[in-house]
C-alpha positions in Angstrom: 79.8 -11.2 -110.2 81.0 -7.5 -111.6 80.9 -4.8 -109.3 78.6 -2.8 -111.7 75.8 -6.3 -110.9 76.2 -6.5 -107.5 75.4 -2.5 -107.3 72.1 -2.9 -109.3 70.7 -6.1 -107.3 71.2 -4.0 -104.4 69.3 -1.3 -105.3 66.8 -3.3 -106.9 66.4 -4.9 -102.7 66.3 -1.4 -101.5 62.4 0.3 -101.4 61.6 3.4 -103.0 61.9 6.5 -101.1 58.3 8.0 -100.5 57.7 11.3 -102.2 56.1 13.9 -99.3 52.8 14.4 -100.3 51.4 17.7 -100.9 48.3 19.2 -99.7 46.6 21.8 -101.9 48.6 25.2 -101.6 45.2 27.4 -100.7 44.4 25.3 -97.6 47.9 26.4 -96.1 47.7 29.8 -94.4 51.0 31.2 -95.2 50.2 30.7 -99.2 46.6 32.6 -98.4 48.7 35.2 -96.5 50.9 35.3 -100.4 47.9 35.2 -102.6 46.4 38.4 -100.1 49.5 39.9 -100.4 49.9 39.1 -104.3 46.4 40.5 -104.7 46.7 43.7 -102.9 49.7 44.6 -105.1 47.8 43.4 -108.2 45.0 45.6 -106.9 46.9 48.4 -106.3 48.9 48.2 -109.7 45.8 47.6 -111.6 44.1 51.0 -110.3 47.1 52.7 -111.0 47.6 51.3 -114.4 43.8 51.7 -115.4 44.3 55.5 -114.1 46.9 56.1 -116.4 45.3 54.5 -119.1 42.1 56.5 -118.7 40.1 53.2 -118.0 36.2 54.1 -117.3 34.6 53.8 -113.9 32.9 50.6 -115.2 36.2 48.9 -116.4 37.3 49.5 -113.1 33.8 47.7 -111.0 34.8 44.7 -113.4 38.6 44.4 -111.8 38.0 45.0 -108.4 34.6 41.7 -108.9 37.6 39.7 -110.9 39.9 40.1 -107.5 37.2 39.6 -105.5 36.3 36.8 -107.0 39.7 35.2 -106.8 40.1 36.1 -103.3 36.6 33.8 -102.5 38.6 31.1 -105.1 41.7 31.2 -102.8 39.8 30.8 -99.4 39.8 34.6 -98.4 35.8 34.6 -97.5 33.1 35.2 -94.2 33.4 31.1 -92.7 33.0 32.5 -89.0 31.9 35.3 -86.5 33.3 35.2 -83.5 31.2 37.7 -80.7 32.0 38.7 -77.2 29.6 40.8 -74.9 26.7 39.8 -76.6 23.9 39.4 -73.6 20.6 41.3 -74.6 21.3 41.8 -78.2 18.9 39.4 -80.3 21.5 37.3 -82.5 19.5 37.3 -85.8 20.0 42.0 -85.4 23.6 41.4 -84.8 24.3 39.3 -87.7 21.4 41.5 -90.3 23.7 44.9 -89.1 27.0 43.2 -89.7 25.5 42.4 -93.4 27.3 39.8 -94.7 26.9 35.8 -94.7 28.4 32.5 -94.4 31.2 32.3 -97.9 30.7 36.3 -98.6 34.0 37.4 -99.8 36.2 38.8 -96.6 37.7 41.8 -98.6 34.6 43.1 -99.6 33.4 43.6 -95.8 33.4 46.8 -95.2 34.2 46.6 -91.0 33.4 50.3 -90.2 30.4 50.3 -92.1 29.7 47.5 -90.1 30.6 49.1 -86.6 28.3 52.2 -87.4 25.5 49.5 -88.1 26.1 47.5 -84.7 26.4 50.3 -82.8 22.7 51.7 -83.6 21.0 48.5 -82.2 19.2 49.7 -78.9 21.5 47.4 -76.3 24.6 48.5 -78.1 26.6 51.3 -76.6 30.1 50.5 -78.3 31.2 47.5 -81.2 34.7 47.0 -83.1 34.3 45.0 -85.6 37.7 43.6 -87.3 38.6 41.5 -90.0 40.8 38.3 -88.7 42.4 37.1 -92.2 41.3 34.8 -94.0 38.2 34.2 -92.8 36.9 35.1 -89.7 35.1 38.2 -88.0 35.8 39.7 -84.6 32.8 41.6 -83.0 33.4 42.9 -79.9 30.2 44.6 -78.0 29.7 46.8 -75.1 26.0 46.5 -74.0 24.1 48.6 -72.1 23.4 48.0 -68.7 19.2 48.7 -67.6 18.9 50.5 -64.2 16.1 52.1 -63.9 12.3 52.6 -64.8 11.3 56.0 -66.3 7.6 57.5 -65.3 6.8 60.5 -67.8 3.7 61.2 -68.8 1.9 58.0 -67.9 4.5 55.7 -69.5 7.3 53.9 -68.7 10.7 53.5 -70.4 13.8 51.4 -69.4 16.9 53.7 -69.0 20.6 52.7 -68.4 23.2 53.4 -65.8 23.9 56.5 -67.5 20.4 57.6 -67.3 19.9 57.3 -71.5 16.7 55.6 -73.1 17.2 52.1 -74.4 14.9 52.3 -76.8 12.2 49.7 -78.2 12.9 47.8 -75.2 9.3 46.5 -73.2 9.0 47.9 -69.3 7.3 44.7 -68.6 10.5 42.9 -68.9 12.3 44.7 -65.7 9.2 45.2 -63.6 11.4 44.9 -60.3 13.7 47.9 -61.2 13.1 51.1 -58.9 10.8 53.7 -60.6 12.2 57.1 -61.0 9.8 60.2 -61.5 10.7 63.4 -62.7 12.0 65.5 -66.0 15.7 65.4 -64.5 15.1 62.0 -62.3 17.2 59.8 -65.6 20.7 61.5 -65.4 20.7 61.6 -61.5 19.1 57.9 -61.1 23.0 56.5 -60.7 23.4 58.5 -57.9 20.4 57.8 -56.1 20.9 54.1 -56.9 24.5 54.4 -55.2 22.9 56.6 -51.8 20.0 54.0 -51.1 22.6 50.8 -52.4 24.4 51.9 -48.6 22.1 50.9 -46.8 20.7 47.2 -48.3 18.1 46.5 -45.7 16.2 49.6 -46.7 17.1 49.6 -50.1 14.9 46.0 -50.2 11.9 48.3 -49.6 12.3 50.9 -51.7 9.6 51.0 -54.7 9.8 54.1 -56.3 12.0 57.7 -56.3 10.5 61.2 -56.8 13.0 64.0 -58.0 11.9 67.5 -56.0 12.7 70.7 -57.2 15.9 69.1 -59.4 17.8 69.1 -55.8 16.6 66.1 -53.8 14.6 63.0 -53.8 11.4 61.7 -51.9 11.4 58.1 -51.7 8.5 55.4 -51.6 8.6 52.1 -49.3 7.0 48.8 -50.3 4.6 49.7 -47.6 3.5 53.4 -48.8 5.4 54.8 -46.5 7.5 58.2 -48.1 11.1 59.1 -47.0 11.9 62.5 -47.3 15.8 62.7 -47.8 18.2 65.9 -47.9 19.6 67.6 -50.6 23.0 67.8 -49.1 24.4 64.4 -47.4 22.1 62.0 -48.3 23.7 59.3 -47.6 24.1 60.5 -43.6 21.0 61.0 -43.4 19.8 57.2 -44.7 22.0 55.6 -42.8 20.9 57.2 -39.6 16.8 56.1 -40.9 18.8 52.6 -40.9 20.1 52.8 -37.7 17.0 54.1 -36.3 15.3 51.3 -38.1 16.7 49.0 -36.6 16.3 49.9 -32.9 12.7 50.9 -33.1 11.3 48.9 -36.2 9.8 52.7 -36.8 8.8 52.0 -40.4 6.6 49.4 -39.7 4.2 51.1 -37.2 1.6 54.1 -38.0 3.8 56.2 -40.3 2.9 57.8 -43.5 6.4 59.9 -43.9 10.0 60.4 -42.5 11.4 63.1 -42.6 15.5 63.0 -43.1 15.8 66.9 -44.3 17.1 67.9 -40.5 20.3 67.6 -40.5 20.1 67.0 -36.2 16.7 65.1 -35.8 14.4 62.3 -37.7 10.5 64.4 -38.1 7.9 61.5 -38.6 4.5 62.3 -39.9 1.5 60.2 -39.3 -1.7 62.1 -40.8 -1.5 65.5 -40.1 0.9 65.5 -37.0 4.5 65.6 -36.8 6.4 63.8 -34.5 9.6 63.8 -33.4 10.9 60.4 -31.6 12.5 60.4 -28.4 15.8 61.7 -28.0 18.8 59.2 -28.2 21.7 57.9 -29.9 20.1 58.1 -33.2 17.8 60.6 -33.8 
């Protein structure tokens, strides 16, 4: 048997070699990252070109739909939303502000439009919205935080820890937050929150908060009892009603008012008397 024979046989026993098989080129990222970066410089080429050329503004709309077009063709379109934050904020808002759908071209989104959109729904304090090529959406939210009830003028309105309106948003819904009275009472509400929050015992019974003169506060008990407390050092001054509290269970007996404006002594008022407790450790 020739050489040349025994060769052929041989490779006639010997299997094929398997071509690699090859998925479609637009379902692999790094060719969408090409086409993206093919079509920017088309993009930016074509408005140069059609400047030069004195192309109309309408010649212009129909190459910027053509690349936008293409973009959707090449898998550069809306498939997801990702959200974070998102606690109060009704999902069916969030996605009408973001305006755009499931397979909208990605390049069209407009994300800062977007943001200014997000950010005027009432629970929204601060969004970024970003564009995650090819297809996704990034909304990040910063919600605002309710702590307080707002009496003015007969109604009530929800306000947040910085003492703004969250507007649209029903009272009914957080009937167990303290009531605040008073024109200045929102902007100051943190503060109050923080002085009776020492002291969690007492803060339990505490109903509502009446702002006096724009310097102090006059609290109300579960009971109906009112709290007078100081304009300077409040918080001294409710911890020593806590102390005193919890020696002589004083809040509980035939008080309408405490005093806490002395600095040096607890005044409380039952009717029309005054009277000052004992002397002792914590008066």
């Amino acid at each position: 048997m020739s050489r040349r024979a025994g060769k052929t046989k041989a490779s006639a026993r010997r299997p094929a070699a398997r071509r690699p098989r090859v998925g479609a080129w637009w379902r692999q990222r790094w060719a969408r990252a090409g086409a993206l970066g093919m079509l920017a410089a088309g993009l930016a080429g074509g408005a140069l070109w059609s400047w030069q050329a004195g192309w109309t503004p309408r010649l212009l709309d129909d190459t910027r739909a053509a690349a936008t077009d293409l973009s959707v063709r090449t898998g550069l379109e809306v498939r997801e939303v990702l959200v974070q934050g998102r606690r109060e904020t009704a999902r069916a808002a969030l996605l009408g502000a973001l305006g755009t759908r499931r397979g909208a071209p990605i390049l069209a989104f407009d994300p800062d439009a977007a943001r200014t959109r997000v950010e005027a729904l009432p629970w929204v304090r601060r969004a970024t919205v970003q564009r995650l090529l090819p297809d996704t959406l990034v909304v990040l939210l910063e919600e605002r935080s309710p702590l307080a009830l707002w009496q003015r003028d007969g109604r009530f309105t929800v306000i947040d820890d910085t003492g703004e309106e969250i507007p649209g948003v029903p009272p009914q819904r957080f009937a167990d937050l303290l009531v605040v009275v008073g024109p200045d009472a929102p902007p100051h509400a943190a503060g109050l929150l923080q002085v009776i929050g020492s002291q969690p015992s007492l803060m339990a019974r505490v109903r509502a908060a009446v702002r006096v003169g724009g310097r102090r506060w006059n609290l109300r008990l579960d009971n109906g009892v009112d709290v007078q407390l100081p304009e300077r050092a409040p918080t001294v001054a409710w911890a020593r009603l806590a102390d005193y509290e919890k020696e002589h269970g004083v809040l509980d007996r035939d008080v309408r008012a405490v005093d806490l404006r002395l600095p040096d002594r607890l005044v409380l008022r039952r009717g029309r008397e005054a009277v000052e407790p004992p002397p002792g450790r914590n008066t």
